[in-house]
C-alpha positions as CSV (number, residue, x, y, z in Angstrom):
1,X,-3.0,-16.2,-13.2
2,X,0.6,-15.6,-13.1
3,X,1.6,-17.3,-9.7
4,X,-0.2,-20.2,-9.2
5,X,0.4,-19.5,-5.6
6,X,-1.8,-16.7,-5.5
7,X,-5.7,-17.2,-4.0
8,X,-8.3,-16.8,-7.1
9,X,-11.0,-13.8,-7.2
10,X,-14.0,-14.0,-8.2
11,X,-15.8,-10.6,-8.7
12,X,-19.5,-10.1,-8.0
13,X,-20.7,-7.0,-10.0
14,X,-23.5,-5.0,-10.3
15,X,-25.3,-2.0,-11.3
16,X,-26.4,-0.6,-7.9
17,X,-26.6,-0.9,-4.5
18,X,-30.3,-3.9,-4.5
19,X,-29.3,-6.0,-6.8
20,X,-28.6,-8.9,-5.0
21,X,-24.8,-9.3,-5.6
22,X,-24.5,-10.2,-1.5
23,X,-27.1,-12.6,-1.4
24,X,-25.9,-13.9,-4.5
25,X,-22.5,-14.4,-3.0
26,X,-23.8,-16.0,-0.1
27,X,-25.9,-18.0,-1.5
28,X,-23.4,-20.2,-4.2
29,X,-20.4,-19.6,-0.6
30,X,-23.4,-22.0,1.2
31,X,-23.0,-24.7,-2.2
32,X,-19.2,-24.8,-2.0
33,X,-19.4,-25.1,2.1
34,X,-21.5,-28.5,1.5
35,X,-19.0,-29.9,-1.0
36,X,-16.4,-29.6,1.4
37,X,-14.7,-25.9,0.6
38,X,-13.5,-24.0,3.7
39,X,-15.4,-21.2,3.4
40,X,-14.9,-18.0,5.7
41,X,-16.9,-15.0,6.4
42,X,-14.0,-12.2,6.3
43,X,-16.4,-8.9,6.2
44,X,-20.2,-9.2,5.1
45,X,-22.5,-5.4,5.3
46,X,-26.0,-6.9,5.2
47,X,-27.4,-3.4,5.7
48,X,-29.6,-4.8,8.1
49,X,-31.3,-6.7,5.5
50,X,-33.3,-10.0,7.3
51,X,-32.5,-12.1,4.5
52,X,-29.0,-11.2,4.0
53,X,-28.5,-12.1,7.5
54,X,-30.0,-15.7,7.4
55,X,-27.9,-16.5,4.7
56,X,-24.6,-15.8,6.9
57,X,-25.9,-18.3,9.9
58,X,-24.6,-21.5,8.3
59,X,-21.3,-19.6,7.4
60,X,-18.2,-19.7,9.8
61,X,-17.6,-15.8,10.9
62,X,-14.2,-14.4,11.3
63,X,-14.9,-11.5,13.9
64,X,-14.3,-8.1,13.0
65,X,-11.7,-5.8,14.5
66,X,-13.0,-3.0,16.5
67,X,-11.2,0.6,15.9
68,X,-11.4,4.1,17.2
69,X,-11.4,6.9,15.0
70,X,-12.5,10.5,16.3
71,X,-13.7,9.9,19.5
72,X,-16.5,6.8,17.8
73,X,-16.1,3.0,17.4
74,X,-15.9,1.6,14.0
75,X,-16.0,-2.3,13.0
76,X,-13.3,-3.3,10.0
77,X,-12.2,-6.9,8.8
78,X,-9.4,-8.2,10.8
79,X,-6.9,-8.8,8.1
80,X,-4.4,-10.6,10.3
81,X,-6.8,-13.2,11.7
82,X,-8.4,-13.7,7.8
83,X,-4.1,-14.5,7.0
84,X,-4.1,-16.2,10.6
85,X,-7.4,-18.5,9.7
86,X,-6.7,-19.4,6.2
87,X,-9.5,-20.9,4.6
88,X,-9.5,-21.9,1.2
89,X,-11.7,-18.9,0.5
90,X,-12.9,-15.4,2.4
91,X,-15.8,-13.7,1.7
92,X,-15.1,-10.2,1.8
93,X,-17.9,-7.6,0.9
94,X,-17.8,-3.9,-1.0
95,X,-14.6,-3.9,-2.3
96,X,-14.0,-0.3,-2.7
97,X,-14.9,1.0,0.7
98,X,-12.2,2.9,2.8
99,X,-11.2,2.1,5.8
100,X,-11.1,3.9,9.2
101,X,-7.7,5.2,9.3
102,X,-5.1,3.2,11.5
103,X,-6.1,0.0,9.1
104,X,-3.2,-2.1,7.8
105,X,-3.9,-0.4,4.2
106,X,-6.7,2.8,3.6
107,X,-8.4,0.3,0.7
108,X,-10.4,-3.0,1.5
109,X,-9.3,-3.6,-2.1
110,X,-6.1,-3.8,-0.7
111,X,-6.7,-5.9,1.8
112,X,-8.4,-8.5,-0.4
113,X,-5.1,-8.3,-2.8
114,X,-2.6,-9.6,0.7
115,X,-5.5,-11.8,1.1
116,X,-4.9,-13.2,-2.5
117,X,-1.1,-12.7,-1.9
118,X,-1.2,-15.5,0.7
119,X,-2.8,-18.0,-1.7
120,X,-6.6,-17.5,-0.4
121,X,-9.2,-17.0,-2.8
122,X,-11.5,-13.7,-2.1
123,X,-15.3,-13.6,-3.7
124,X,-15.8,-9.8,-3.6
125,X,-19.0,-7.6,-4.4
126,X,-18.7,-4.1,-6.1
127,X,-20.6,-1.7,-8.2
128,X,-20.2,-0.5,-11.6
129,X,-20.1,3.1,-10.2
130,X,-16.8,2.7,-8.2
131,X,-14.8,1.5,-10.9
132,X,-11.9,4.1,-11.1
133,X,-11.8,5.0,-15.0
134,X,-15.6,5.5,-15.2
135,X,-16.0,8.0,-12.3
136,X,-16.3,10.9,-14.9
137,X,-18.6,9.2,-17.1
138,X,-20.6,8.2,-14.2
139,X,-20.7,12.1,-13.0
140,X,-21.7,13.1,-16.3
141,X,-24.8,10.4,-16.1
142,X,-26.1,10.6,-13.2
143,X,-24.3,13.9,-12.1
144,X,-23.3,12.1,-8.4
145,X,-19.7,12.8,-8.2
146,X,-18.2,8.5,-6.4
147,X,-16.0,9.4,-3.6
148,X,-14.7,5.8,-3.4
149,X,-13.5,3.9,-6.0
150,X,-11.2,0.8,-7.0
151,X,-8.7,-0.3,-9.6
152,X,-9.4,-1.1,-13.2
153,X,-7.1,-3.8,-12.9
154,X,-8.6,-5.9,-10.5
155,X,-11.0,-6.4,-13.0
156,X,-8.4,-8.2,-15.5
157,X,-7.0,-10.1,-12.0
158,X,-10.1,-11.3,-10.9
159,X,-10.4,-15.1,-12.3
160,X,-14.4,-14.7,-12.7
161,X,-16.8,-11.6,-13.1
162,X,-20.0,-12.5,-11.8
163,X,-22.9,-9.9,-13.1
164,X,-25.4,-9.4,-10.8
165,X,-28.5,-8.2,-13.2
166,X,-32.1,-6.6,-12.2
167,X,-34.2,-4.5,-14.2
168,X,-34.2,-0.7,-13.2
169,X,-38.2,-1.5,-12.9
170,X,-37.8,-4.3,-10.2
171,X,-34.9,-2.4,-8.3
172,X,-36.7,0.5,-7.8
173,X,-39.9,-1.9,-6.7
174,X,-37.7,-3.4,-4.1
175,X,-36.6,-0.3,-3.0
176,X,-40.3,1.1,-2.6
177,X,-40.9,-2.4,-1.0
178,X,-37.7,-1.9,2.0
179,X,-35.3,-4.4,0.9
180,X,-32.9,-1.8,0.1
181,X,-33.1,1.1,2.9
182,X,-34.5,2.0,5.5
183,X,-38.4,3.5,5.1
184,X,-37.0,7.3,5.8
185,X,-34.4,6.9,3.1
186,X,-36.3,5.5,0.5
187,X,-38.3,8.7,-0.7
188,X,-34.3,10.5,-1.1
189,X,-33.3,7.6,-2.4
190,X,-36.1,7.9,-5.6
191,X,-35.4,11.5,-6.1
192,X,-31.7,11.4,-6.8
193,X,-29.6,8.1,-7.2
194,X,-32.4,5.6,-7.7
195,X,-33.9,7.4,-10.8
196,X,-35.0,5.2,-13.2
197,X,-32.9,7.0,-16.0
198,X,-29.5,6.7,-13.8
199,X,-30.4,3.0,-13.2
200,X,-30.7,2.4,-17.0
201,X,-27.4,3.8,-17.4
202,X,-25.8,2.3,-14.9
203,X,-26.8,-1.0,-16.1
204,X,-26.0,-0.4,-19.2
205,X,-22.1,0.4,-18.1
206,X,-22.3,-2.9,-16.3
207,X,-23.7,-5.0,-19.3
208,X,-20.8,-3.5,-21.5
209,X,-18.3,-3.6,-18.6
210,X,-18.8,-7.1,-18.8
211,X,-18.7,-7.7,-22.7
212,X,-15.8,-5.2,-22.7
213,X,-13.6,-8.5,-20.3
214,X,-14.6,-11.4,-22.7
215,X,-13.8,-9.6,-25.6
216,X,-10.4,-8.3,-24.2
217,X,-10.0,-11.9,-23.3
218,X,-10.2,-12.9,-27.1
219,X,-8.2,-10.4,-28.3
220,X,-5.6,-11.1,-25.8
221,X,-5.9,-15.1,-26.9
222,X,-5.7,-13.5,-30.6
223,X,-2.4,-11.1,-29.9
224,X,-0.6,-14.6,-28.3
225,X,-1.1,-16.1,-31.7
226,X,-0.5,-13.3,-34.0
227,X,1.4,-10.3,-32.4
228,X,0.4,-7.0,-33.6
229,X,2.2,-3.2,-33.6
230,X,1.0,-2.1,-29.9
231,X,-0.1,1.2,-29.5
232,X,1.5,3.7,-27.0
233,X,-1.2,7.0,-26.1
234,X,0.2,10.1,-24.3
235,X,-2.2,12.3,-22.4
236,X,-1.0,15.7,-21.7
237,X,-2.5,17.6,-18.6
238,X,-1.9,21.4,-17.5
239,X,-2.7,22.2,-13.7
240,X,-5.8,24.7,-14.6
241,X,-7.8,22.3,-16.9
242,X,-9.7,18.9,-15.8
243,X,-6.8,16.5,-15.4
244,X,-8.4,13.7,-13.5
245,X,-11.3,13.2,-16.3
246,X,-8.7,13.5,-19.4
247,X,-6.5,11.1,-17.8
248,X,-9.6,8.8,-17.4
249,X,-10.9,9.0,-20.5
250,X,-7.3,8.2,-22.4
251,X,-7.5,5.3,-20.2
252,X,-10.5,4.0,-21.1
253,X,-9.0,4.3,-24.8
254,X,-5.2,2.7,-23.7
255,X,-8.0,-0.5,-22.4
256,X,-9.6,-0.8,-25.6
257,X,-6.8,-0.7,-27.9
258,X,-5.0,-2.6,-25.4
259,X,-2.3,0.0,-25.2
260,X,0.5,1.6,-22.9
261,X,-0.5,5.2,-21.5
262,X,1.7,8.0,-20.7
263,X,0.9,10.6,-18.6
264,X,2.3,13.9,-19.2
265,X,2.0,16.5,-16.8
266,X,2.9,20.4,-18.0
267,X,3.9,22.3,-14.7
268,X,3.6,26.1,-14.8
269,X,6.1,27.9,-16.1
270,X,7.7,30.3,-13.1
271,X,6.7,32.9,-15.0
272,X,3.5,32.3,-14.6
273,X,4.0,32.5,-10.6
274,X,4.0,35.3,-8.5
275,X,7.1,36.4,-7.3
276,X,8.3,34.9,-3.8
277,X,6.0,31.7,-4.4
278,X,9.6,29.8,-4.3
279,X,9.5,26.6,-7.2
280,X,6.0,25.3,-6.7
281,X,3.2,26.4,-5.1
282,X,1.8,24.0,-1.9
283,X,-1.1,23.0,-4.5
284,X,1.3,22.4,-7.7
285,X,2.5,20.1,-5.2
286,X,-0.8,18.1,-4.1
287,X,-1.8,18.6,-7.5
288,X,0.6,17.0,-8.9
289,X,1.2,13.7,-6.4
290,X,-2.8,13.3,-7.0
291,X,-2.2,13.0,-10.3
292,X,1.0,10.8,-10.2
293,X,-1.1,8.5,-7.7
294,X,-4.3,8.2,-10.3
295,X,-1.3,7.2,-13.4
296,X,0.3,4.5,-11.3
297,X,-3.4,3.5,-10.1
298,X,-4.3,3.1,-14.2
299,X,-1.1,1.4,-14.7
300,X,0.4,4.6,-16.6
301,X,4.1,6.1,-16.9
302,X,3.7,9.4,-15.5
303,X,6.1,12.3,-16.7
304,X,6.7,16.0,-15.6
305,X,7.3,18.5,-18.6
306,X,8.9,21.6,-17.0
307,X,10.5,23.0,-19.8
308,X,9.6,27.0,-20.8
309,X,8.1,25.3,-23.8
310,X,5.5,23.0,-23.0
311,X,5.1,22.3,-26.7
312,X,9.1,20.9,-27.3
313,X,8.8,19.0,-24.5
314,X,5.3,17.3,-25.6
315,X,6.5,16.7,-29.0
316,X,10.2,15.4,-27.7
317,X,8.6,12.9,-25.2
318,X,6.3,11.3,-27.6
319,X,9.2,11.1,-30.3
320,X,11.1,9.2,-27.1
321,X,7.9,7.3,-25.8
322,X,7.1,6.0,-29.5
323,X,3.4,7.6,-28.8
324,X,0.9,6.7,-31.8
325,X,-2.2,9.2,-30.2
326,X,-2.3,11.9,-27.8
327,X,-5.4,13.2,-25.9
328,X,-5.3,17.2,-24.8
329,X,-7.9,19.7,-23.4
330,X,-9.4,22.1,-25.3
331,X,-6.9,25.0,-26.0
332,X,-8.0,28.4,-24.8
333,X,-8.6,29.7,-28.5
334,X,-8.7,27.9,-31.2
335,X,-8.4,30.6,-33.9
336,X,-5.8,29.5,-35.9
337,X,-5.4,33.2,-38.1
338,X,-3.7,35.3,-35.6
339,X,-1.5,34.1,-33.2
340,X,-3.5,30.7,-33.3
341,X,-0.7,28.8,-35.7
342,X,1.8,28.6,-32.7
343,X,-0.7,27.7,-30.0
344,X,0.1,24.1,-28.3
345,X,-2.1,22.2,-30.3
346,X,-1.4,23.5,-33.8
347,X,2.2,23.0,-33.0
348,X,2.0,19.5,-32.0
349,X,-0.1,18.9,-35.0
350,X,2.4,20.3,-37.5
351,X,5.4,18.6,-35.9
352,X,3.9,15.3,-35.3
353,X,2.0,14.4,-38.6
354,X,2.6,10.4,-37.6
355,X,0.5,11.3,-34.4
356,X,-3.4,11.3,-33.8
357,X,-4.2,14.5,-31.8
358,X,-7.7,14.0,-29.9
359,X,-9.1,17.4,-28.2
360,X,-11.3,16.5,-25.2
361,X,-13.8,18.5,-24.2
362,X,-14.8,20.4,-20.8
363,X,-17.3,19.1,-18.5
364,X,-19.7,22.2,-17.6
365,X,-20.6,20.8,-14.4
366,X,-16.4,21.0,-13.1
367,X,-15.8,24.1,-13.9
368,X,-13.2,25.2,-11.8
369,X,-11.2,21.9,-11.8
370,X,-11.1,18.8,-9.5
């Protein structure tokens, strides 16, 4: 890690909720509390799980924080008394849950990276499913749409990645058997998310997910001893097509090529407006800062092309940015004998012949945008 100051994480990781990462967690925290390690409960959900529960009686608990929200009560870790207690490591469960508004930060992934800040070490669990750049694959999968996600790079912080493995088989026979929900949830439970096909899948991402970190580890190792040319990808996004996904999916691409990514957003023309709109319309605007947040959440330079000609300012950014590969939508036509030979793409292609151009294809299921 860079500062040696800094607490270490260790990342417990599985493929869906069942697998055991908790008990898992609990069970090595209980090992390093005999050898003498101040170990801290900072926030455990045992889902009213009996066994989960016994494992948390030897363990010191740091009591939660009590909020209202709405008129109800809600229970959150207390990040000032985990900074207050500080024990040489805090247990702090289901890293990409939100919390009730009024919290110190609207992440418990931010709260475990103060907690890190003030030289504490944090063992978190997560699921594959919540990890930001996958939440399109993951839609097109399993076809549920993961409201609450984390950070790719936590991943690359985190000293350790712990997979948490179970055959699809066995999960879905602990979930018949209540050990994951409750009786009246379980038949739900079978028909959508706990099918044995989206389970497959899911642990497939995780297994890769995985292999993906030891192999970027190498290559890193590799790069120290030999540097190579680095690439640079741009991803250009229009406010009517899929942005979120295309922006994901260059990503994904930037992590395996170990690359730099730049976003570049191409705002409507005014023409396009209706008169009296005023600059930008009120969901430009939202459109836009949702976008900026998801590039500075990848790590990614973010840009805003607002010249009449969205094709001079592609092609005179990547000339600036050095960009190697560039990852579009699908244009609206792609006849190239009429009018086609000055559409966006053909352009870009003919003026940037040092460039791979990479057209990404729609997603049925969002039609209509994000």
């Amino acid at each position: 890690m860079e500062n040696n100051a800094k607490g270490k994480l260790t990342i417990f990781l599985g493929s869906a909720a069942g697998v055991g990462k908790t008990y898992t967690m609990l069970s090595e925290a209980q090992q390093q509390l005999k050898s003498g390690v101040d170990v801290r409960v900072g926030y455990i959900e045992s889902h009213g799980r009996a066994d989960t529960e016994r494992m948390i009686d030897d363990i010191p608990v740091i009591p939660r924080k009590n909020m209202e929200y709405r008129g109800a009560s809600f229970e959150e870790m207390d990040l000032d008394a985990v900074l207050a207690v500080h024990s040489q490591l805090a247990l702090v469960d289901e890293m990409a849950h939100t919390n009730v508004p009024g919290s110190v930060h609207r992440k418990r992934y931010q709260d475990i990276e103060t907690i890190l800040d003030h030289g504490i070490g944090v063992w978190t669990t997560v699921n594959i499913q919540h990890l930001e750049s996958l939440n399109d694959l993951v839609f097109e999968l399993t076809g549920v749409k993961i409201r609450e996600t984390f950070p790719d790079y936590l991943l690359e912080r985190a000293e350790e990645v712990r997979l948490i493995d179970i055959s699809p088989e066995a999960l879905i026979e602990r979930l018949k058997g209540g050990k994951i929900y409750a009786p009246g949830k379980v038949e739900a439970a079978l028909g959508n998310f706990f099918q044995k096909a989206n389970l497959t899948a899911l642990r497939e991402l995780a297994l890769r997910e995985v292999a993906d970190e030891v192999e970027e580890i190498a290559s890193s190792e590799e790069q120290l001893a030999a540097p190579v040319t680095a690439e640079r990808i741009m991803v250009c996004v229009r406010p009517e097509t899929n942005a979120q996904r295309l922006i994901r999916r260059a990503w994904r691409m930037t992590k395996r090529l170990n690359a730099d990514l730049v976003v570049a957003y191409i705002k409507r023309p005014l023409t396009w407006r209706r008169e009296g709109d005023g600059e930008y319309s009120e969901e430009e605007r939202e459109r836009i800062k949702s976008l900026h947040d998801l590039s500075q959440l990848l790590g990614a330079d973010f840009v805003e092309l607002s010249s009449p000609d969205a094709a001079s300012g592609i092609i005179a950014v990547a000339r600036e940015k050095k960009v190697s590969q560039i990852f579009m939508g699908r244009p609206r036509t792609l006849n190239p004998l009429s009018r086609g030979r000055n559409t966006l793409l053909y352009r870009i292609m003919s003026e940037l012949k040092e460039v791979d151009v990479h057209v990404i294809g729609e997603d049925p299921r969002e039609e209509g945008g994000e």
